[in-house]
C-alpha positions in Angstrom: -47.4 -48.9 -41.7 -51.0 -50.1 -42.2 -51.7 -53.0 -44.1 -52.5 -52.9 -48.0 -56.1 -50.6 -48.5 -58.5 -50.5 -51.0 -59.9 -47.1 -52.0 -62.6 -47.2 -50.0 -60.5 -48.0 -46.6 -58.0 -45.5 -47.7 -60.3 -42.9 -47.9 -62.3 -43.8 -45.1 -59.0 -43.7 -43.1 -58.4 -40.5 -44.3 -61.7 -39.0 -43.0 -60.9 -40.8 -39.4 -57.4 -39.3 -39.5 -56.3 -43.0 -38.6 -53.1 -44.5 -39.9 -53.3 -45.3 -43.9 -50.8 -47.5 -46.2 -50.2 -44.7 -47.9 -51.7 -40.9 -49.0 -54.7 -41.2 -51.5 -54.3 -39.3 -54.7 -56.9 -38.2 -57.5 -57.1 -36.3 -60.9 -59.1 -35.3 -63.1 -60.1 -33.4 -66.4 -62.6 -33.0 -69.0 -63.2 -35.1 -71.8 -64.8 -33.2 -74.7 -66.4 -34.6 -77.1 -66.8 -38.0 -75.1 -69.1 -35.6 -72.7 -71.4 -35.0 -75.3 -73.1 -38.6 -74.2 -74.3 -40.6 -71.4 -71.9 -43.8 -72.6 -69.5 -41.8 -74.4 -68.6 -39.7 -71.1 -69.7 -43.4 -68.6 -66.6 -45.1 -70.6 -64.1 -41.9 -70.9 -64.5 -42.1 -67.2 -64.4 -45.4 -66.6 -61.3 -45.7 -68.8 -59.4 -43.3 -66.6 -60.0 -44.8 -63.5 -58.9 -48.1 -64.9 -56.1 -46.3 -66.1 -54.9 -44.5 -63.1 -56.8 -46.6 -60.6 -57.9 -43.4 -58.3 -59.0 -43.3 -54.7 -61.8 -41.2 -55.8 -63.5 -40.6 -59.2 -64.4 -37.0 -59.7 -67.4 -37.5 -62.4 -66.4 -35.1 -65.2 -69.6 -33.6 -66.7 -69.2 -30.4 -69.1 -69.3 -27.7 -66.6 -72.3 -26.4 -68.2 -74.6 -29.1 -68.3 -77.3 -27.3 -65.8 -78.5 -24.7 -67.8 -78.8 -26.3 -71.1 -82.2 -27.2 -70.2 -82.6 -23.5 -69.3 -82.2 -22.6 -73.0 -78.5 -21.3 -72.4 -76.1 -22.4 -75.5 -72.6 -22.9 -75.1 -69.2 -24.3 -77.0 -66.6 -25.8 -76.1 -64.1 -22.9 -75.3 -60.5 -22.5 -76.6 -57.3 -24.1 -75.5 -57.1 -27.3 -72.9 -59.7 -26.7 -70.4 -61.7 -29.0 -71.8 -64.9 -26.7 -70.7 -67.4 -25.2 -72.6 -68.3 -21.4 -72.2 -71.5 -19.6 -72.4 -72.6 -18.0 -75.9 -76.3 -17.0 -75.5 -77.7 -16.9 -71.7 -80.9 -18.9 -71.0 -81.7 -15.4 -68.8 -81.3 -12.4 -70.3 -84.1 -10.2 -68.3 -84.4 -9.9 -64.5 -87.9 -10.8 -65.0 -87.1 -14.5 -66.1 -85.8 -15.4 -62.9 -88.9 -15.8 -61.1 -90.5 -17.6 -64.7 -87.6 -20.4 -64.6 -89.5 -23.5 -65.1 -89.4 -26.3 -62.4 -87.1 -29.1 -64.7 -87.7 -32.6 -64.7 -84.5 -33.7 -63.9 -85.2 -37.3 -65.5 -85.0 -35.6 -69.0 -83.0 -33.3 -71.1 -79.1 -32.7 -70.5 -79.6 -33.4 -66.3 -81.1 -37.0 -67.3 -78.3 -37.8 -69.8 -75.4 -37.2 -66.8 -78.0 -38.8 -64.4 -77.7 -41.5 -67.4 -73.9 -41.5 -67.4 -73.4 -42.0 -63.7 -75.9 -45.4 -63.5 -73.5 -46.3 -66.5 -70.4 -46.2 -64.8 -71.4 -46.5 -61.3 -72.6 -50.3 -62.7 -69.1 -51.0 -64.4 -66.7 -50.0 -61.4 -69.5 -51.2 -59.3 -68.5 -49.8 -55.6 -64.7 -50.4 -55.9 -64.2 -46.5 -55.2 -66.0 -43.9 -54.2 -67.8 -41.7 -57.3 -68.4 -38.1 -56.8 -70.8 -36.1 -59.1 -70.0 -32.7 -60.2 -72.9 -30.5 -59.0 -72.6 -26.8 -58.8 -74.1 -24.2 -56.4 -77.3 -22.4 -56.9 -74.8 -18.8 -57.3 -72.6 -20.7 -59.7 -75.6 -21.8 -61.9 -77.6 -19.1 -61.8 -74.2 -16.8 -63.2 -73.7 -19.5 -65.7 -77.2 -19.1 -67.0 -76.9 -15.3 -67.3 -73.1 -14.2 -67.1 -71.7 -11.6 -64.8 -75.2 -9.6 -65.6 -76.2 -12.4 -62.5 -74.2 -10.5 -60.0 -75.8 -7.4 -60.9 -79.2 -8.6 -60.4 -77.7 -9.7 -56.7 -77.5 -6.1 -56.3 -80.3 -4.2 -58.8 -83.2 -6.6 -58.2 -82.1 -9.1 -55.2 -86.2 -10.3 -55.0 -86.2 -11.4 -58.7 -83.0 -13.7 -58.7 -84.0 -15.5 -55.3 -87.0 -16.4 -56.8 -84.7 -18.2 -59.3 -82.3 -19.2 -57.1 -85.0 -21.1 -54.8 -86.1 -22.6 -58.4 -82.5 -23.8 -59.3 -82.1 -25.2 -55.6 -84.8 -27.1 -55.5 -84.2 -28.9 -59.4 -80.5 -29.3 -57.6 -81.3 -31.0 -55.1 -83.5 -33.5 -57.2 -80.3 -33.9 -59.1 -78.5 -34.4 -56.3 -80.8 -36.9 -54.9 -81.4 -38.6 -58.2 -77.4 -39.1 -58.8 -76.7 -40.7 -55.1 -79.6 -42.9 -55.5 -78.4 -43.8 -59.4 -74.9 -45.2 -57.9 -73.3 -41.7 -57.0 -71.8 -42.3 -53.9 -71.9 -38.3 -53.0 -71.5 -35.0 -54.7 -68.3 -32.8 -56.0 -70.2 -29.3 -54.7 -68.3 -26.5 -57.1 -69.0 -23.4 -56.0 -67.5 -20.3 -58.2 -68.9 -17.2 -56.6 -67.5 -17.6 -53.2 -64.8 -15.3 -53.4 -64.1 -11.3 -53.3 -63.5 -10.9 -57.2 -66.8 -12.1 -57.5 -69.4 -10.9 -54.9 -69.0 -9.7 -51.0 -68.4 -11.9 -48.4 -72.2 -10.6 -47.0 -73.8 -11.0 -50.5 -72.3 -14.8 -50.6 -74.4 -15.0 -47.1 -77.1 -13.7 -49.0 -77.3 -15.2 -52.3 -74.8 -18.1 -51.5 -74.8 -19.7 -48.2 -78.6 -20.6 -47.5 -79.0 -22.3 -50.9 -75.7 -24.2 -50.6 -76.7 -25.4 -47.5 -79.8 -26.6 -47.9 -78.6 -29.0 -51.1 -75.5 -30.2 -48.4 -78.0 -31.0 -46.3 -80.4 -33.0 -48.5 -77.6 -35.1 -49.8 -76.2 -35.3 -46.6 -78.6 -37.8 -45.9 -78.5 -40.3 -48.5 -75.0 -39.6 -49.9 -71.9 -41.5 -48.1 -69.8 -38.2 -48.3 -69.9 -34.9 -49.8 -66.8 -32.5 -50.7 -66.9 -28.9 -51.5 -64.7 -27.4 -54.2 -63.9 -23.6 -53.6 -63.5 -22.2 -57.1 -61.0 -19.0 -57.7 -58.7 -16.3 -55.5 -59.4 -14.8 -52.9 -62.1 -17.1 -51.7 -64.1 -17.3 -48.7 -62.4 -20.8 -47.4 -63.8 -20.4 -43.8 -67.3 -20.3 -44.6 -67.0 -22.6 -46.8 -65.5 -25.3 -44.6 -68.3 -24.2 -41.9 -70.7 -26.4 -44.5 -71.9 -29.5 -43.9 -69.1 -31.5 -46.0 -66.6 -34.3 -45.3 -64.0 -32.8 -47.4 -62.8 -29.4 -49.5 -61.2 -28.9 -52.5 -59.4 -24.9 -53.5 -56.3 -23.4 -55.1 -54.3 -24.3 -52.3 -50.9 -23.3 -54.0 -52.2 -19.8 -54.9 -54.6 -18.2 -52.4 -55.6 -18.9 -48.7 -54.4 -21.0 -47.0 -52.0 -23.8 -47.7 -52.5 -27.0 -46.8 -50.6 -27.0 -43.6 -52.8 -23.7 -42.3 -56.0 -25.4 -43.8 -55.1 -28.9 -41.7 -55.7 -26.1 -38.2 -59.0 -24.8 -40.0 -61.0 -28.0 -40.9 -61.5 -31.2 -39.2 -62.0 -33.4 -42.1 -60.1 -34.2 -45.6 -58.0 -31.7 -47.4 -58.2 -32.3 -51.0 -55.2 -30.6 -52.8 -51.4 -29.9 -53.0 -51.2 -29.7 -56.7 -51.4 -26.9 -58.7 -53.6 -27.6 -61.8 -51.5 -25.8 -64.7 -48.2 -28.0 -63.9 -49.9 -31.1 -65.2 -49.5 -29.4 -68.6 -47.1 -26.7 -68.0 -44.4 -28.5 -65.4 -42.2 -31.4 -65.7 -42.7 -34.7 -64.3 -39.3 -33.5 -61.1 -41.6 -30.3 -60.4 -45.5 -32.2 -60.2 -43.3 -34.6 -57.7 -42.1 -32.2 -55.8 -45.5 -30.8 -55.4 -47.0 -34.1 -54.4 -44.5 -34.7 -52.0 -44.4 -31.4 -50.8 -48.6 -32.1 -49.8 -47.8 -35.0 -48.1 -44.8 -33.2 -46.1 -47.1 -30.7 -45.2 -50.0 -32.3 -43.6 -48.1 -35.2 -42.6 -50.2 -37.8 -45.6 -53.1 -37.4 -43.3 -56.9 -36.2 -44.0 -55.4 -35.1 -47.2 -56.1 -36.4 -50.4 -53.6 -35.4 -52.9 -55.5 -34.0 -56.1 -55.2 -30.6 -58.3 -56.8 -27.2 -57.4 -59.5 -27.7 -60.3 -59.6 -30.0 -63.2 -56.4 -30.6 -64.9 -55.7 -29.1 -68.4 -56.9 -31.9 -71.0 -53.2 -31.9 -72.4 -51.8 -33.0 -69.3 -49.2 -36.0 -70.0 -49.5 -39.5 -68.9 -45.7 -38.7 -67.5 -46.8 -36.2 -65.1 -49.9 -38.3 -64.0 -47.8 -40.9 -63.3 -45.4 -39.2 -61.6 -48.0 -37.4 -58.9 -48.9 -41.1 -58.5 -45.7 -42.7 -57.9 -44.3 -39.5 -55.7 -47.5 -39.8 -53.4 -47.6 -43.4 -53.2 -43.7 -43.6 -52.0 -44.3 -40.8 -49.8 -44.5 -41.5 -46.0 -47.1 -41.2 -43.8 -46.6 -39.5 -40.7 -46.8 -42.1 -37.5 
């Protein structure tokens, strides 16, 4: 048994695959309504690590936030996601793509999250490692126009590069921007990479060489960066070909579990529990889960954490249950 760690030597173990005092373990959800602000969103999160005392903070920005500055409206949509859905694209002709203007990532709903992570990177202040939620150039671009963006893959493939090389580039600005404002790497959600939403060739197409190329940026001034594979039927080998440290998928319901994952990819899993239990299970089934990911990949280069953000009615009971199961788990010698 390794002596006592703090976050940062936990996780750091984890990446080494070197003995740790015990797994590391993360949650998260949305807060809407606190999102709304820089502060109000800096303190919700803040509050929650203090509250839970994570081994990583996943920074919890509405999962819209980069393309309201395209002109794309959104609500918050119904039930305990937490997220807000689209309700008038910021594209609605092909044509737009290429017109996109070139955001200044300083103003507008990118500087108020650029805001919110200087505010709560200064109030933890490097006790644990912060990842920002930034989302793939595919991702963003069907965000901004709905599923009409995978048709314009297909119809008019010129036009939508031209506004996928504008997104990547204002993306990796952000990127930048958010590691250099305390940020100590990014949370890179992609939701396209997967068979129910494009090709395995059209993700190489329209996914991989704009992914890349914001991995790689970051890569350079980041500490770390982990990749969250969104959906079924996903595309989880390409993905972990990436540039990343760790990866993040719905390990409980599509391919592969975490013990077949562990054979795949030489860093740190990210997973074991699936999202809906928080809400939907009781505290004996969200342990069993947790232990269950430890037993499966031995409690190393695994960080135990949901499959996606945890439904916002998710009790404090279960929390502290995945907590206390992973924490009293053993570690594999």
């Amino acid at each position: 048994m390794a002596e006592t760690m703090n976050h940062w030597e936990r996780i750091q173990a984890a990446l080494k695959g070197s003995d740790v005092d015990r797994t590391p373990v993360s949650l998260w959800r949305h807060f809407p309504g606190d999102d709304t602000t820089a502060a109000g969103l800096a303190k919700a999160m803040v509050d929650w690590q203090r509250k839970y005392d994570f081994d990583f903070v996943k920074y919890m920005p509405t999962g819209m936030y980069g393309v309201h500055d395209w002109g794309a409206q959104t609500e918050y949509g119904p039930g305990f996601g937490g997220s807000r859905v689209l309700v008038k694209p910021g594209v609605s002709d092909p044509n737009q793509w290429a017109k996109l203007p070139k955001l200044d990532i300083t103003q507008g709903a990118y500087g108020q999250e650029l805001e919110s992570i200087r505010l709560a990177a200064g109030e933890l202040k490097g006790t644990v490692p912060i990842f920002q939620t930034v989302f793939s150039p595919s991702t963003t671009a069907i965000k901004l126009r709905g599923p009409q963006a995978v048709e314009d893959m297909r119809q008019n493939p010129e036009l939508i590069k031209a506004g996928l090389e504008i997104i990547t580039e204002v993306t990796i600005a952000f990127a930048l921007a958010v590691v250099r404002a305390g940020a100590d790497g990014v949370f890179f959600a992609t939701q396209g990479a997967s068979r129910q939403v494009m090709t395995e060739d059209e993700y190489k197409e329209f996914g991989v060489p704009y992914d890349v190329r914001i991995l790689e940026a970051v890569r350079n001034e980041g500490k770390l960066n982990l990749i969250h594979v969104h959906g079924e039927d996903v595309y989880w080998d390409l993905a972990a070909s990436y540039p990343v440290d760790m990866i993040n998928w719905h390990d409980r319901t599509t391919f592969p579990n975490l013990t077949q994952a562990k054979e795949r990819f030489k860093g740190v899993l990210v997973g074991g529990i699936e999202r809906t239990e928080m809400a939907e299970g009781t505290p004996d089934q969200v342990r069993a889960q947790a232990r269950d990911a430890v037993e499966q990949t031995g409690g190393r280069r695994i960080v135990v954490a949901p499959s996606c953000v945890i439904p916002t009615n998710s009790t404090d009971e279960n929390i502290r249950a995945v907590i206390d199961a992973v924490k009293a788990a053993p570690v594999a010698k």
